[in-house]
The first five atom37 places (N, CA, C, CB, O) and aatype in JSON, in Angstrom:
{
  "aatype": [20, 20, 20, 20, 20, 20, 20, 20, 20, 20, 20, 20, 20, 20, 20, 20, 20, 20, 20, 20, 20, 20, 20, 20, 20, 20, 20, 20, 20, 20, 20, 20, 20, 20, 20, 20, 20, 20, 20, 20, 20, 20, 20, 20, 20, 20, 20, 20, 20, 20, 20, 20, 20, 20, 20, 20, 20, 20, 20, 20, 20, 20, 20, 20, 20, 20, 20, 20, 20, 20, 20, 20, 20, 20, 20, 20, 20, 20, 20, 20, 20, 20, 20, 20, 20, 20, 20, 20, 20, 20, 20, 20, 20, 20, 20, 20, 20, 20, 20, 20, 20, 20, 20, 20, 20, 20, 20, 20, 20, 20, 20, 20, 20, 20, 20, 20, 20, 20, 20, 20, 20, 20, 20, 20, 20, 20, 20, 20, 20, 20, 20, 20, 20],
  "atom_mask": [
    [1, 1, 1, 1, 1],
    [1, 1, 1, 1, 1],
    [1, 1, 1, 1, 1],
    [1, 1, 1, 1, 1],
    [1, 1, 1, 1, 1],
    [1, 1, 1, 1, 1],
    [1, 1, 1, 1, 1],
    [1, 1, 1, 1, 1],
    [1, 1, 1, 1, 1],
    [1, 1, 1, 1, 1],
    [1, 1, 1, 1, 1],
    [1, 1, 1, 1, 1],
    [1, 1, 1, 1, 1],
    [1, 1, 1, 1, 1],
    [1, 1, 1, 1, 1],
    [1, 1, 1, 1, 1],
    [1, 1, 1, 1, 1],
    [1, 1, 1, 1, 1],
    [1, 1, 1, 1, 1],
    [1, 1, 1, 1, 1],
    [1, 1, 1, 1, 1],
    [1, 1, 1, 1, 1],
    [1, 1, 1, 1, 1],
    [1, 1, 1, 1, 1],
    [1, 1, 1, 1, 1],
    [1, 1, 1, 1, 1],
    [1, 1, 1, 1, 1],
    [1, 1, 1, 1, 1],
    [1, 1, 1, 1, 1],
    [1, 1, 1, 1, 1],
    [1, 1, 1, 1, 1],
    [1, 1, 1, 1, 1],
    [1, 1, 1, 1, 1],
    [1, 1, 1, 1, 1],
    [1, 1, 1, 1, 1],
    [1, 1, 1, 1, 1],
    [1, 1, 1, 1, 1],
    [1, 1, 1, 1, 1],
    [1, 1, 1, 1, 1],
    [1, 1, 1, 1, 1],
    [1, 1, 1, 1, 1],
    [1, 1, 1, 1, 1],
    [1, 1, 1, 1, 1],
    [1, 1, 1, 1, 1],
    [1, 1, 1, 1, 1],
    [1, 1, 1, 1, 1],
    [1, 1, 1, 1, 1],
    [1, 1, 1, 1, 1],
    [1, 1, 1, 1, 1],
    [1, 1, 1, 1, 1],
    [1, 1, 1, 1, 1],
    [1, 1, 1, 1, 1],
    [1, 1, 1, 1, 1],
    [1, 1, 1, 1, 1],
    [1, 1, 1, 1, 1],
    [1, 1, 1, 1, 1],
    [1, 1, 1, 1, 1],
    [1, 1, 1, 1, 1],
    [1, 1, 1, 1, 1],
    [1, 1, 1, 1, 1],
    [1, 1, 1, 1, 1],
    [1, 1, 1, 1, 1],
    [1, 1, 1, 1, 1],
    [1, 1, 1, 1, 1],
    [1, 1, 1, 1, 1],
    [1, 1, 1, 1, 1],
    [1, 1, 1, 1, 1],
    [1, 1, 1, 1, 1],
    [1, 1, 1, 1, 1],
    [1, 1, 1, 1, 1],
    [1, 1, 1, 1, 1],
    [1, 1, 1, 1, 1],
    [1, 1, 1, 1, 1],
    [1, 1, 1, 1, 1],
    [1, 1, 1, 1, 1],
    [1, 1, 1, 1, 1],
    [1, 1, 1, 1, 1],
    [1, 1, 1, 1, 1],
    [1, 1, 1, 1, 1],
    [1, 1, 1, 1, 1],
    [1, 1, 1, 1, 1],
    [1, 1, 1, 1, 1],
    [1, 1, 1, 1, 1],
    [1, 1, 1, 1, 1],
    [1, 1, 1, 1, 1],
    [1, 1, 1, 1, 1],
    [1, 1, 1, 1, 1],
    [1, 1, 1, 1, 1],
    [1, 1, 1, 1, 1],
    [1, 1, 1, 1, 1],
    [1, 1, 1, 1, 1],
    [1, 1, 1, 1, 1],
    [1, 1, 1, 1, 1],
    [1, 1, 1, 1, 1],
    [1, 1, 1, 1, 1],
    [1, 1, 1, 1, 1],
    [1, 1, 1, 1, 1],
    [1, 1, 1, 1, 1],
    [1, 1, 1, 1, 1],
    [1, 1, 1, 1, 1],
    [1, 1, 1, 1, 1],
    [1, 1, 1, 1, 1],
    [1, 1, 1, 1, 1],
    [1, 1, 1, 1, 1],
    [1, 1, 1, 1, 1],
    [1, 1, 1, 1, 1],
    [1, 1, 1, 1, 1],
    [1, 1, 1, 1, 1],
    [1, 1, 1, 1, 1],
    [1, 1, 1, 1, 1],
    [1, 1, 1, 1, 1],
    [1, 1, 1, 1, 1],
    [1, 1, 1, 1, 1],
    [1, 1, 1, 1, 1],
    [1, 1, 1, 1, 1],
    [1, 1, 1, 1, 1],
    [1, 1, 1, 1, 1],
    [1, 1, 1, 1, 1],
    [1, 1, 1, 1, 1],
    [1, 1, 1, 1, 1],
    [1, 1, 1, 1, 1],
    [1, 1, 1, 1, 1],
    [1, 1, 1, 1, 1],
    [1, 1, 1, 1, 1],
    [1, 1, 1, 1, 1],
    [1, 1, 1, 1, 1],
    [1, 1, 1, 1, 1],
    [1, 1, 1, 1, 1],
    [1, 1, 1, 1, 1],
    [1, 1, 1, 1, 1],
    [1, 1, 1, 1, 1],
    [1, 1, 1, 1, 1],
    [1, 1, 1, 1, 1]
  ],
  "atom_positions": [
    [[8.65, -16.11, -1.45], [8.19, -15.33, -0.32], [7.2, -14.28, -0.82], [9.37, -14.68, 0.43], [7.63, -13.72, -1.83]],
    [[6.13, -13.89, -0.45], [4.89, -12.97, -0.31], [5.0, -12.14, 0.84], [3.59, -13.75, -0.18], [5.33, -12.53, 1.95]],
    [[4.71, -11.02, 0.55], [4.39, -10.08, 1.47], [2.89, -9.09, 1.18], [5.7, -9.22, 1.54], [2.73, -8.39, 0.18]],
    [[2.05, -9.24, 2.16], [0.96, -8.94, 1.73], [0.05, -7.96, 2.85], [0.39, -10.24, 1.35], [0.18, -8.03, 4.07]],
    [[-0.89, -7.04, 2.12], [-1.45, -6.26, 3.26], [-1.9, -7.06, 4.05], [-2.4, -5.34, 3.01], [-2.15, -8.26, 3.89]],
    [[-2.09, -6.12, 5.33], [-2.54, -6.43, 6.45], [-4.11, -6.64, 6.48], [-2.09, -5.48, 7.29], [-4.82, -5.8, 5.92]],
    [[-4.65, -7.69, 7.08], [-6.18, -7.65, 6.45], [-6.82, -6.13, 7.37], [-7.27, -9.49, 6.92], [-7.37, -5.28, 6.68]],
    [[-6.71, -5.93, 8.7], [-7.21, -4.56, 8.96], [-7.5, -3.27, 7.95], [-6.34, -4.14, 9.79], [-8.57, -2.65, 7.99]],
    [[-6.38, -2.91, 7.01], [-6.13, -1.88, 6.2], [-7.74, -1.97, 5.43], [-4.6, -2.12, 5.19], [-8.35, -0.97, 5.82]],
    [[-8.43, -2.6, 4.7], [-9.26, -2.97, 3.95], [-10.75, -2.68, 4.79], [-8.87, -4.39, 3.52], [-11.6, -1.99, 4.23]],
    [[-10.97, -3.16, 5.93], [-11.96, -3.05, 6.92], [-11.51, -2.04, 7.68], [-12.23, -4.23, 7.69], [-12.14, -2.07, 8.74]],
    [[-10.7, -1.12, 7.66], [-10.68, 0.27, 8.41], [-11.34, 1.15, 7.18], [-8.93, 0.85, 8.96], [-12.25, 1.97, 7.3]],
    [[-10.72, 0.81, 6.09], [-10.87, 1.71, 4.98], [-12.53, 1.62, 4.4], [-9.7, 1.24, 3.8], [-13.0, 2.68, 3.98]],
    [[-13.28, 0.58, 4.37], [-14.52, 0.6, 4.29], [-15.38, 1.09, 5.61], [-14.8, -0.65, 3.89], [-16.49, 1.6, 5.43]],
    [[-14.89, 0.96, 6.84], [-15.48, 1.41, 8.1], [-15.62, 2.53, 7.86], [-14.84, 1.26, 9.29], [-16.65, 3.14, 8.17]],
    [[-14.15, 3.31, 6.95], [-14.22, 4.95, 6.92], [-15.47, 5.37, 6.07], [-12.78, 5.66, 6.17], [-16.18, 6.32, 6.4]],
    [[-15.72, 4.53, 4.9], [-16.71, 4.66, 3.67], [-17.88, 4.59, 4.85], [-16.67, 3.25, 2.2], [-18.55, 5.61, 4.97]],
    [[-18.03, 4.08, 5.25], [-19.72, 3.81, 6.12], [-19.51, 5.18, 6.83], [-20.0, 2.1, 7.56], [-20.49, 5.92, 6.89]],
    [[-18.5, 5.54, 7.31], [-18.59, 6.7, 8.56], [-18.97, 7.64, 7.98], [-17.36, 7.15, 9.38], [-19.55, 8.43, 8.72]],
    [[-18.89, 8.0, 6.72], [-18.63, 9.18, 5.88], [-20.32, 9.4, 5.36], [-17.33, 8.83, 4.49], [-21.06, 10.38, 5.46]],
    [[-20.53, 8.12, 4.82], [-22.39, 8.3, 4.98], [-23.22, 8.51, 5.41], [-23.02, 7.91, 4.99], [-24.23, 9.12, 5.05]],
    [[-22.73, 7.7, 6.85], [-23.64, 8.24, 8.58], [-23.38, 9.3, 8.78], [-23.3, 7.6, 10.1], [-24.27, 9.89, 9.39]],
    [[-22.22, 10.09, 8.46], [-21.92, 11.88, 8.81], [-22.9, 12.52, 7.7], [-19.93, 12.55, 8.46], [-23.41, 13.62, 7.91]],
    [[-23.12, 11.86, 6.62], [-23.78, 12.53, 5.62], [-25.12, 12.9, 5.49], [-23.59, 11.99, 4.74], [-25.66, 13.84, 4.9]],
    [[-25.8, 11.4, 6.54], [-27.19, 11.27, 6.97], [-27.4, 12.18, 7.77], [-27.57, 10.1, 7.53], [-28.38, 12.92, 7.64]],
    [[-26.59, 12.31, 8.68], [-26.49, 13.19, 10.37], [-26.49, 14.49, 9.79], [-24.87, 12.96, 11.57], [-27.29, 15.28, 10.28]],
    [[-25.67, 14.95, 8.72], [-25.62, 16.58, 8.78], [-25.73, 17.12, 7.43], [-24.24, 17.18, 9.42], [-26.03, 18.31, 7.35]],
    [[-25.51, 16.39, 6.26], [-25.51, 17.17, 5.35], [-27.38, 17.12, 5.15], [-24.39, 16.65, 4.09], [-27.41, 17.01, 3.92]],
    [[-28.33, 17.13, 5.43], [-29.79, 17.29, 5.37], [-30.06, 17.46, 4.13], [-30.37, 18.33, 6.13], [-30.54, 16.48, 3.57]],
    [[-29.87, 18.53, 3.43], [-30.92, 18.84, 2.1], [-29.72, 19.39, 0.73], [-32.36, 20.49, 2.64], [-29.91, 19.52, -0.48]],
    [[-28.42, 19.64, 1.64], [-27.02, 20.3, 0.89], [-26.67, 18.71, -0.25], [-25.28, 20.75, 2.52], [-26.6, 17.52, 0.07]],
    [[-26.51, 19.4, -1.64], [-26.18, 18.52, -2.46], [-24.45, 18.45, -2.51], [-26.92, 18.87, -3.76], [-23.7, 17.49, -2.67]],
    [[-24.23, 19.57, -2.35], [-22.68, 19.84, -1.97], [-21.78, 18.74, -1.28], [-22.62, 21.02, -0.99], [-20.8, 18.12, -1.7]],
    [[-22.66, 18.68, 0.25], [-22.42, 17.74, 1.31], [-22.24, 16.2, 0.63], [-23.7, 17.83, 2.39], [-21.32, 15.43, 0.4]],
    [[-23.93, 16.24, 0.44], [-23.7, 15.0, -0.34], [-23.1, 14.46, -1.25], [-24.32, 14.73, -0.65], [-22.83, 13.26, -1.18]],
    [[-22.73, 15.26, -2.39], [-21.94, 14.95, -3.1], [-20.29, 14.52, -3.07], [-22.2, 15.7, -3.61], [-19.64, 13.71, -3.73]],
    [[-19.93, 15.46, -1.99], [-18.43, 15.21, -1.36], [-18.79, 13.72, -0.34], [-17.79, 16.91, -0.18], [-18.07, 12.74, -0.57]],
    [[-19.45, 13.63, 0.31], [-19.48, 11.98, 1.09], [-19.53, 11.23, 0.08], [-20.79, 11.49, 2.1], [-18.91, 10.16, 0.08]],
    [[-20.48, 11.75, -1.31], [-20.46, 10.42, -2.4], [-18.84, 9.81, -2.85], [-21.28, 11.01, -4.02], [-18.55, 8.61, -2.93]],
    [[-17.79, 11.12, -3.14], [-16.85, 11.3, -3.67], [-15.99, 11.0, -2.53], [-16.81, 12.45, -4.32], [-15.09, 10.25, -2.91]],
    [[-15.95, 11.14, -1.94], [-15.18, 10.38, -0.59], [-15.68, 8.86, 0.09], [-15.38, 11.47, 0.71], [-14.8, 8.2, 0.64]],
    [[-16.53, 8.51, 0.06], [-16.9, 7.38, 0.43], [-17.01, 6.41, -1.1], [-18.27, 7.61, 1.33], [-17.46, 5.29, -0.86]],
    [[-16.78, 6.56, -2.17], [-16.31, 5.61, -3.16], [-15.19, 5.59, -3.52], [-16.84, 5.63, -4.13], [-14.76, 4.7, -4.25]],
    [[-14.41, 6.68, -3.03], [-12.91, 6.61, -3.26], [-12.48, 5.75, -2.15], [-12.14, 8.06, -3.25], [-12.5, 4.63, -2.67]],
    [[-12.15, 5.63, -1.04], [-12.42, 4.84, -0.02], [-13.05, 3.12, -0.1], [-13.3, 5.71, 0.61], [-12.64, 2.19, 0.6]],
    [[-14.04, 3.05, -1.08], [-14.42, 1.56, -1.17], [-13.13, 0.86, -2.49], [-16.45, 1.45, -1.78], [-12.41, -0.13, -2.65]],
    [[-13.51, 2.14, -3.18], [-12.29, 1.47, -4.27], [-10.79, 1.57, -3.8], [-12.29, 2.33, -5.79], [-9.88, 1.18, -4.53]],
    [[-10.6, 2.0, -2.78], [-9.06, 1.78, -2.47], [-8.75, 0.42, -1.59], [-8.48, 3.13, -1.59], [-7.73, -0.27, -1.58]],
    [[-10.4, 0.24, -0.61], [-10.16, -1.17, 0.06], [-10.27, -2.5, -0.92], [-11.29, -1.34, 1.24], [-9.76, -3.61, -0.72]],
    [[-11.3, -1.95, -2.35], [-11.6, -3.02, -3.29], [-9.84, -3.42, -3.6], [-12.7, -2.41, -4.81], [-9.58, -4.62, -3.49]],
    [[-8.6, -2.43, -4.01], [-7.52, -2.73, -3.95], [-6.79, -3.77, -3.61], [-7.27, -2.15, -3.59], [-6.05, -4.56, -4.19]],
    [[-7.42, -3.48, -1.86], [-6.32, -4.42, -0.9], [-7.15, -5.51, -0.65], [-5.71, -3.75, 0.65], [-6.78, -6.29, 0.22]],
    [[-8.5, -5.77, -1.39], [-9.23, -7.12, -1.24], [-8.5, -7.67, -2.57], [-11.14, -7.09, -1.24], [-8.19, -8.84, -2.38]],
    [[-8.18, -7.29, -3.64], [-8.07, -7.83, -5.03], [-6.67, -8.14, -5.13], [-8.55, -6.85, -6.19], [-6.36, -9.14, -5.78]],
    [[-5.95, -7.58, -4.7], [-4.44, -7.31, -5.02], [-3.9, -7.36, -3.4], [-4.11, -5.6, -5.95], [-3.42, -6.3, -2.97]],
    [[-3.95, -8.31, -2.64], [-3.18, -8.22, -1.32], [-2.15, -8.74, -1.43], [-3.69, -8.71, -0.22], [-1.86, -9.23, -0.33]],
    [[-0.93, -9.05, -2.62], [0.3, -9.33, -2.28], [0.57, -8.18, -3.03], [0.97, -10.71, -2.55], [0.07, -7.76, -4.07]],
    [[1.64, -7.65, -2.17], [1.77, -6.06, -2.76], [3.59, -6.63, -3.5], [1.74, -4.29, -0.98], [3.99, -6.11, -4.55]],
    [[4.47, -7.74, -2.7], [5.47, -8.06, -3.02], [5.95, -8.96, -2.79], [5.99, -7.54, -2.89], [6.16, -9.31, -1.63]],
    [[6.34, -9.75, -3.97], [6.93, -11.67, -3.96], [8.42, -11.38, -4.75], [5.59, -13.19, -5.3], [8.75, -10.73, -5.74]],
    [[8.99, -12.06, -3.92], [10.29, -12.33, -4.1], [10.57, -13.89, -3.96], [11.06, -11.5, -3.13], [10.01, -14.54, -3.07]],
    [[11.66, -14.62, -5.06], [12.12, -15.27, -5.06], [14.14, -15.12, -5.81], [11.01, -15.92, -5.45], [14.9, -14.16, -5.91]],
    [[14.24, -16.39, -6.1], [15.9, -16.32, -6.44], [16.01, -16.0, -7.95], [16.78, -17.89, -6.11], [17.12, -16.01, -8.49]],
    [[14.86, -15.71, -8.65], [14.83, -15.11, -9.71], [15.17, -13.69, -9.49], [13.69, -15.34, -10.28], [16.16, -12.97, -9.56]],
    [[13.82, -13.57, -9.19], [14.25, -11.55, -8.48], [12.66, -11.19, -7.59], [14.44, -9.73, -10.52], [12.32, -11.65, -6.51]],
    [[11.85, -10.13, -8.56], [10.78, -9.77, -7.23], [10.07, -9.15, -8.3], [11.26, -8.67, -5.67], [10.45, -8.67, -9.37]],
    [[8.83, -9.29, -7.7], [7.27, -9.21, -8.33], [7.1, -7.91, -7.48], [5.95, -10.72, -7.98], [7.44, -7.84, -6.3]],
    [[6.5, -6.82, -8.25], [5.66, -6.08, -7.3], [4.63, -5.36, -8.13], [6.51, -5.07, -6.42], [4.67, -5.28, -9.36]],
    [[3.48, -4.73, -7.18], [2.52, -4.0, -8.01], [2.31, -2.59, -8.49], [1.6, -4.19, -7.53], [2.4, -1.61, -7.74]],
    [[2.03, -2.53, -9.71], [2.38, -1.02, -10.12], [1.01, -0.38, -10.55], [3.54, -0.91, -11.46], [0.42, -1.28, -11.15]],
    [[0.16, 0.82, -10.52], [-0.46, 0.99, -10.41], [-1.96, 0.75, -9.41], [-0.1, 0.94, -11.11], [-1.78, 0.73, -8.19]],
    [[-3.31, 0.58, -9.91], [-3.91, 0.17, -9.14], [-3.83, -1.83, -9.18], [-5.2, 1.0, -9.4], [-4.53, -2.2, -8.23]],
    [[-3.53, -2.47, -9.57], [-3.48, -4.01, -10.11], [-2.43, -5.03, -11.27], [-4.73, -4.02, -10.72], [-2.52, -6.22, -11.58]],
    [[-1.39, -3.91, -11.69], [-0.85, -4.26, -12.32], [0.43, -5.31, -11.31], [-0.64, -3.1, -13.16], [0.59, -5.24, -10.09]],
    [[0.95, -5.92, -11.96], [2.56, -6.65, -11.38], [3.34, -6.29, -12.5], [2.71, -8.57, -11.11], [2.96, -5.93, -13.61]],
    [[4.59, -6.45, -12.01], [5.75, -6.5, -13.1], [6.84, -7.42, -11.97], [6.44, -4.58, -13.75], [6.83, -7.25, -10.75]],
    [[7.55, -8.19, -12.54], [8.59, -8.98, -12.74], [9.9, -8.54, -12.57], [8.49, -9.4, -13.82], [10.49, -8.72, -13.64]],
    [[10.64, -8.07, -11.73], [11.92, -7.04, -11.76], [13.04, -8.42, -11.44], [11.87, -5.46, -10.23], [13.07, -8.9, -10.31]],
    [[13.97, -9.0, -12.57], [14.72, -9.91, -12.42], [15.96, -9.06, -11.32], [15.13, -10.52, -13.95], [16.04, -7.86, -11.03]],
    [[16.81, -10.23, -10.88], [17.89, -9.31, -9.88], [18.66, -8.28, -10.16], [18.84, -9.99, -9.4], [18.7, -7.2, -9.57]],
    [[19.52, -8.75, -11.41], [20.6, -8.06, -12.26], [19.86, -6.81, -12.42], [21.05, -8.8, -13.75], [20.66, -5.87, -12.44]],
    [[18.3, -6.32, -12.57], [17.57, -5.33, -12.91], [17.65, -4.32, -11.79], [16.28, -5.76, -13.25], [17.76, -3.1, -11.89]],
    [[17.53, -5.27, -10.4], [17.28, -4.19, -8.88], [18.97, -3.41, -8.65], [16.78, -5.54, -6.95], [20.02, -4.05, -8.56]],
    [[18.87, -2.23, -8.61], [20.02, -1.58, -8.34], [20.25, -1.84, -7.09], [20.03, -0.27, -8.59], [21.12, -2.6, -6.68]],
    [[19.08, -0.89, -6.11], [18.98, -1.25, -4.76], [18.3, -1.77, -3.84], [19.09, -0.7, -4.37], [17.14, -1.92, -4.21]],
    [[18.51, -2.14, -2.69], [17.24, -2.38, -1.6], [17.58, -1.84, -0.2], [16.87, -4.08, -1.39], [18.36, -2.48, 0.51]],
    [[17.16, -0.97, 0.12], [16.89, -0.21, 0.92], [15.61, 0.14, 1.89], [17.16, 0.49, 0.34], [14.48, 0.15, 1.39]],
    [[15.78, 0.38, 3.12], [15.1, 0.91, 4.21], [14.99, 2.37, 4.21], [15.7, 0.49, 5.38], [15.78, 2.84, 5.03]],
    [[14.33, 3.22, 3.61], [14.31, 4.59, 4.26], [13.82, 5.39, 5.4], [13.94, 5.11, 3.62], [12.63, 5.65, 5.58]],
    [[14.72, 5.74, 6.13], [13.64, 6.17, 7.06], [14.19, 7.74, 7.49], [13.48, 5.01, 8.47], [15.3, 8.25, 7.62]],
    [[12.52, 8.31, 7.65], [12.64, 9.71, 7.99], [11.57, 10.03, 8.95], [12.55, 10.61, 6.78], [10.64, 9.26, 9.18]],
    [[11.72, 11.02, 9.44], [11.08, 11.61, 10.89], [10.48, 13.08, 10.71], [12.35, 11.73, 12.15], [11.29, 13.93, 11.1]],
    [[9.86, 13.36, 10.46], [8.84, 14.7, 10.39], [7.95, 14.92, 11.87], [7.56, 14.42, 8.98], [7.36, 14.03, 12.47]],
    [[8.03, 16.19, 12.24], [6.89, 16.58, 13.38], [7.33, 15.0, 14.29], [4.75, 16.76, 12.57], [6.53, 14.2, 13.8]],
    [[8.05, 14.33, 15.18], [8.29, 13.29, 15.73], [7.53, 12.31, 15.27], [8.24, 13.4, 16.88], [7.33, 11.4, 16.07]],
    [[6.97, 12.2, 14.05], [6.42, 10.53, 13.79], [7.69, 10.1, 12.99], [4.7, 10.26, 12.71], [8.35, 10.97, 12.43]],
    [[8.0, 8.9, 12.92], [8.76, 8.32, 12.36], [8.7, 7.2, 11.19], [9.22, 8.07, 13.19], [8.45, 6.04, 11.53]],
    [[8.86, 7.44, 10.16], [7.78, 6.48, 9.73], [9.15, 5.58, 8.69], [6.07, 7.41, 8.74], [10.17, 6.23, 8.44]],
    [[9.02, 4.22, 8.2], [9.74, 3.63, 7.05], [9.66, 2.82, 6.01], [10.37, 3.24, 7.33], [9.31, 1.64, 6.06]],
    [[9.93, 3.36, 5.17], [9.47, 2.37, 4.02], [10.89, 1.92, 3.59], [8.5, 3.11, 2.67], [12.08, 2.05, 3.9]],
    [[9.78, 1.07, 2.39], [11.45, -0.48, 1.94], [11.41, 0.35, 0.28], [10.71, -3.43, 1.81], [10.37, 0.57, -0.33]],
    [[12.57, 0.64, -0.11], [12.75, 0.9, -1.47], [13.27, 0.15, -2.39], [13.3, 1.78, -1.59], [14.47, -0.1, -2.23]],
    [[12.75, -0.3, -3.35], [13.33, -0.86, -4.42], [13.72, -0.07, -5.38], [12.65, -1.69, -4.9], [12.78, 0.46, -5.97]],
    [[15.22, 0.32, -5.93], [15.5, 1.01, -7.21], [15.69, -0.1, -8.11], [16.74, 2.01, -7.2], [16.42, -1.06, -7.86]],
    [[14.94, 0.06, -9.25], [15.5, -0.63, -10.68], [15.9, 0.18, -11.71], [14.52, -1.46, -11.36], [15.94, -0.28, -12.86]],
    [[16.31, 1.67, -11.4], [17.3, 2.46, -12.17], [15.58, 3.4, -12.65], [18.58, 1.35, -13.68], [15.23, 4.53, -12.29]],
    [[14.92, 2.52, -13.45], [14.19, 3.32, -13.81], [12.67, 3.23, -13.42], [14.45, 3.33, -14.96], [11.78, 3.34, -14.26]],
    [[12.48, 3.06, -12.25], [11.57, 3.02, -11.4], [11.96, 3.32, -10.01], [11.03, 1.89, -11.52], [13.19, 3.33, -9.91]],
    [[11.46, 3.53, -9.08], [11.65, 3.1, -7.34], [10.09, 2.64, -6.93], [12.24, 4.73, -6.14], [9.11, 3.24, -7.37]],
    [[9.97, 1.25, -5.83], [9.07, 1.04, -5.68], [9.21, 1.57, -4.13], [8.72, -0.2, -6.18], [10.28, 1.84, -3.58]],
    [[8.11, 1.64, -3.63], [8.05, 2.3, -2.35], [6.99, 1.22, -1.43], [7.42, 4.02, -2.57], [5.83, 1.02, -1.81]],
    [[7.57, 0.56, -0.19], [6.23, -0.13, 0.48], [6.62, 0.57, 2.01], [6.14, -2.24, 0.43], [7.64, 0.97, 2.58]],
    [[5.12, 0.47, 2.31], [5.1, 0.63, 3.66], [5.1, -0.87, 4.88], [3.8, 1.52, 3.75], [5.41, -2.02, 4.58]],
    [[4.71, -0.44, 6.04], [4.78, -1.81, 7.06], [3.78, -2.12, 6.88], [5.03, -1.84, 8.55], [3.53, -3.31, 7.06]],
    [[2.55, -1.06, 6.36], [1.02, -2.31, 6.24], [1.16, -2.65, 5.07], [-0.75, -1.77, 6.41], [0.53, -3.7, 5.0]],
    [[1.58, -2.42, 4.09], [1.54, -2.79, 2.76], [1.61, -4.2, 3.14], [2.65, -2.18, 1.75], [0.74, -5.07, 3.11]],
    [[3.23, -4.27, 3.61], [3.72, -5.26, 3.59], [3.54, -6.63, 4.74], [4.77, -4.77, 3.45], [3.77, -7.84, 4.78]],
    [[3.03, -5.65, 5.52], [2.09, -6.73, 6.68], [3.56, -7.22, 7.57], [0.98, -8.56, 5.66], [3.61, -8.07, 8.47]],
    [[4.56, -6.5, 7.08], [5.82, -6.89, 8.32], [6.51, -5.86, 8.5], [6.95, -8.01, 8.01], [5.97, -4.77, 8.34]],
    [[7.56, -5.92, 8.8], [8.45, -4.82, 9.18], [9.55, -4.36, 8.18], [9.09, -5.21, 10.4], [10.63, -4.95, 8.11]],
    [[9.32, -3.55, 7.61], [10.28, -3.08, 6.23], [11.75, -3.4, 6.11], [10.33, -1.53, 6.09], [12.36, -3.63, 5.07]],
    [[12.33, -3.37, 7.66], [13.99, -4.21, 7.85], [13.47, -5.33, 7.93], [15.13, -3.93, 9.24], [13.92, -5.21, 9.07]],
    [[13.18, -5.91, 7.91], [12.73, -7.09, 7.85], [12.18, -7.81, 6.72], [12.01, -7.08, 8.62], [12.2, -9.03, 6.53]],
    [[11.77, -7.05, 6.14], [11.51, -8.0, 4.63], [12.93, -7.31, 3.47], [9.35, -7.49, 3.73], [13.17, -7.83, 2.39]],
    [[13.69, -6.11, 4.01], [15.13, -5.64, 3.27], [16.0, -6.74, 3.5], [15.89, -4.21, 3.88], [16.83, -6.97, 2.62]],
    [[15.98, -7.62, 4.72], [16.67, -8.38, 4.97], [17.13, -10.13, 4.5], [16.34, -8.13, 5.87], [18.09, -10.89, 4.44]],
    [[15.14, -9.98, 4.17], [14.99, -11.55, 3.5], [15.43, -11.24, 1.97], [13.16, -12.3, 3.58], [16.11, -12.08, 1.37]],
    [[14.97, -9.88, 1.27], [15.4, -10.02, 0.28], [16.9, -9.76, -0.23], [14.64, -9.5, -0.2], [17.26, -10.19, -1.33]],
    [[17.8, -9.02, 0.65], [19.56, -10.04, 0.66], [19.62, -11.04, 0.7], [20.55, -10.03, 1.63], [20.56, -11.48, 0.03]],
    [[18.96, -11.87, 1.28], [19.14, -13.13, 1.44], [18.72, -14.16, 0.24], [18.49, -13.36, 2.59], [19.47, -15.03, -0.2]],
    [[17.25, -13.88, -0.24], [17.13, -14.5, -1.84], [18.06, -14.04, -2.77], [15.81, -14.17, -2.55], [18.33, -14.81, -3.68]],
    [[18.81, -12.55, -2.74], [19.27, -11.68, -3.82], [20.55, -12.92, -4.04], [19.74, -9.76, -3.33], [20.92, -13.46, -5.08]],
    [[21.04, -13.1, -2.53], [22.51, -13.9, -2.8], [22.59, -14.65, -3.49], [23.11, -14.53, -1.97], [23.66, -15.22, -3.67]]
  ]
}
């Protein structure tokens, strides 16, 4: 099983890079300041969608155990006996509610969200009880 970003995430995130240029054209005029912060914001932004173009399975699980990605491109291999837990967290700030899926392997925690994962975080906690068994 794969779980993989959502293709939106990638084309919002470059839409933002274009927006940030056209604001830059529109107002920063002759300010290097300006420009320089749209530069620094609009390539941080391409390289975070380059991410979710390069690396869109963020997490594979099978009856071995589960793949996930660490850093900007890396994977690692977390066999079962390794995963302590799997868990749903969820918390509520200012009424948004938001949840992610946790993986503990004692000496890590991986953290995904619902776009990461392109489903619903109980929902992929659920399939992976189900391979874990």
């Amino acid at each position: 099983m794969q779980w993989r970003v959502k293709p939106v995430l990638p084309v919002t995130k470059l839409t933002g890079a274009v927006a940030v240029v056209v604001l830059a054209v529109a107002f920063a005029a002759h300010d290097p300041i300006r420009w320089a912060l749209a530069v620094l914001v609009g390539s941080g932004l391409v390289v975070w969608a380059a991410r979710d173009v390069l690396v869109p399975v963020r997490l594979a699980a099978d009856s071995d155990g589960v793949t996930v990605v660490t850093g900007f491109a890396r994977r690692r291999h977390v066999r079962w006996p390794e995963v302590e837990k799997v868990r749903v967290d969820r918390t509520t700030r200012r009424g948004l509610r938001s949840e992610l899926l946790e993986i503990d392997t004692g000496d890590a925690v991986y953290l995904f969200g619902a776009h990461e994962l392109g489903a619903d975080p109980e929902d992929v906690a659920t399939e992976l009880a189900t391979l874990r068994a």
